[in-house]
C-alpha positions in Angstrom: -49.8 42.8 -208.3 -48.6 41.2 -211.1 -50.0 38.8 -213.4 -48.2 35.6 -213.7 -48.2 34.4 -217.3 -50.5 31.1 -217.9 -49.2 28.7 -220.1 -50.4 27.3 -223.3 -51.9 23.9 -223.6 -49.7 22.7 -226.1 -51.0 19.9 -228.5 -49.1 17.6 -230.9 -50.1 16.1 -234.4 -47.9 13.6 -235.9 -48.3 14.2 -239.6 -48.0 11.3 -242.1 -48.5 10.9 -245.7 -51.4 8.0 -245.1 -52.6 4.9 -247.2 -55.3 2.7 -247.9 -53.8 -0.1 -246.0 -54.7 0.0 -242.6 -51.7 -1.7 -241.0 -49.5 1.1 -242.5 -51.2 3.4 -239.9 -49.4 1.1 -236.7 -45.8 2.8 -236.9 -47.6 6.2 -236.3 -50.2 5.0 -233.7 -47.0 3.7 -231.9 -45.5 6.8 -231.8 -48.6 8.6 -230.7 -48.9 6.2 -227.6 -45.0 6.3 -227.0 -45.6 10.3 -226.6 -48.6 9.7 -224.5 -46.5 7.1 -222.2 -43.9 9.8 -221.9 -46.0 12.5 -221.2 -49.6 11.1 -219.8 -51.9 13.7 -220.0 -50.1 14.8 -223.6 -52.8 16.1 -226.3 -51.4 13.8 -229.3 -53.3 13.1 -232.6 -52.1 11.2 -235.6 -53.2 13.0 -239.4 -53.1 11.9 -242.6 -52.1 13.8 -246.0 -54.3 11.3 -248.0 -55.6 8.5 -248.4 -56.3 8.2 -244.9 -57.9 9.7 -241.9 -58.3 11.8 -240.0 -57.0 15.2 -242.1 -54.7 17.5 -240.7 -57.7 19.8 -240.1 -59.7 17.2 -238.6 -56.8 16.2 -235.8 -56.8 20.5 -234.8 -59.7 20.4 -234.4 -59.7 17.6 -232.2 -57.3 18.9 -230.3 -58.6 22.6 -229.9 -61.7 20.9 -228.8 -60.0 19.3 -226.2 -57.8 22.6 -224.8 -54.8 22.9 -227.4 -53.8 26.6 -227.7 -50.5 25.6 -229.3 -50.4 23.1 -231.8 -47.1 21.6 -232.8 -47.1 19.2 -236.0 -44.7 17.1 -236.5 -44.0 15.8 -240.1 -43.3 12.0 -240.0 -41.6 12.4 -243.3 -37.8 10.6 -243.8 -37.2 12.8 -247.2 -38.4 16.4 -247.8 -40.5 16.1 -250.9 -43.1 17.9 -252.5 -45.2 17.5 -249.6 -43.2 18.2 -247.0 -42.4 21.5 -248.6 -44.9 22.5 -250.4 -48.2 20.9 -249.3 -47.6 20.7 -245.6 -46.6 24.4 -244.8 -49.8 25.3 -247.4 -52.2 23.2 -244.9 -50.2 24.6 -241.5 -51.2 28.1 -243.4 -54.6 27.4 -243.3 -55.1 25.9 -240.3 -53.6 29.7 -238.9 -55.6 31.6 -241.0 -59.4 29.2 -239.8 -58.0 29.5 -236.0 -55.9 32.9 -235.6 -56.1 32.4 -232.0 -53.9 29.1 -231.8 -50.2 29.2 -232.2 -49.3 26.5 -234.7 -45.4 25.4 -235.6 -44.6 23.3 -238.2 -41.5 21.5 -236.9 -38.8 20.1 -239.9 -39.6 16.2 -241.2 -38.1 13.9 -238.8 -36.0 12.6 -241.4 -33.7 15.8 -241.2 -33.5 15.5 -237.5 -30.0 14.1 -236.7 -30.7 12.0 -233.9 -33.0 9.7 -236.5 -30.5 9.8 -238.8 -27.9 8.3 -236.1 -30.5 6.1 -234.8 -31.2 4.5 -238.3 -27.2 4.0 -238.9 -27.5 2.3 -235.6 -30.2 0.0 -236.8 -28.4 -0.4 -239.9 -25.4 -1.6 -238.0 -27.3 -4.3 -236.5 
């Protein structure tokens, strides 16, 4: 008999730079409940880069602790900067290397992703 393959709890973080200001953090905690409202039951936790929390590592672990096997982050960066590419991937390393038995993907900043990109000309437009 064979076995049929189970598949992985998948878990999102939406990554943002972060701030002091705690208003700044609504924009991302809106997305985090739009996800959640599209998918109930989604495992969806909001990190920070600085300034802010919860850390990126803080948010996996959240989420492992909840069931994630596969942990999707999601930069909610509009330009690819330093930290997009150089900090981000280093932390996405290190969360592999603390929990080798979670899949992690670091998906590209949302601000490459063409349907934003249409979206804000739409906005733009009025």
């Amino acid at each position: 008999m064979s076995q049929v393959p189970t598949r992985l709890l998948r878990g999102i973080v939406l990554f943002a730079h972060g701030s002091r200001d705690p208003l700044w953090h609504k924009p991302v905690e809106a997305v985090a409940r739009a996800v959640r409202q599209k998918q109930p039951g989604a495992l969806v936790a909001c990190a920070y880069l600085e300034w802010s929390t919860p850390s990126l590592e803080e948010s996996c672990q959240s989420l492992i602790a909840q069931g994630a096997q596969d942990i999707s982050i999601l930069p909610l960066f509009l330009g690819v900067g330093k930290h997009a590419r150089e900090d981000l991937p280093e932390l996405a390393t290190q969360m592999a290397a603390r929990w080798p038995t979670i899949s992690f993907q670091l998906q590209a900043a949302v601000g490459e992703n063409a349907r934003l990109v249409d979206l804000l000309a739409d906005i733009a437009l009025g």
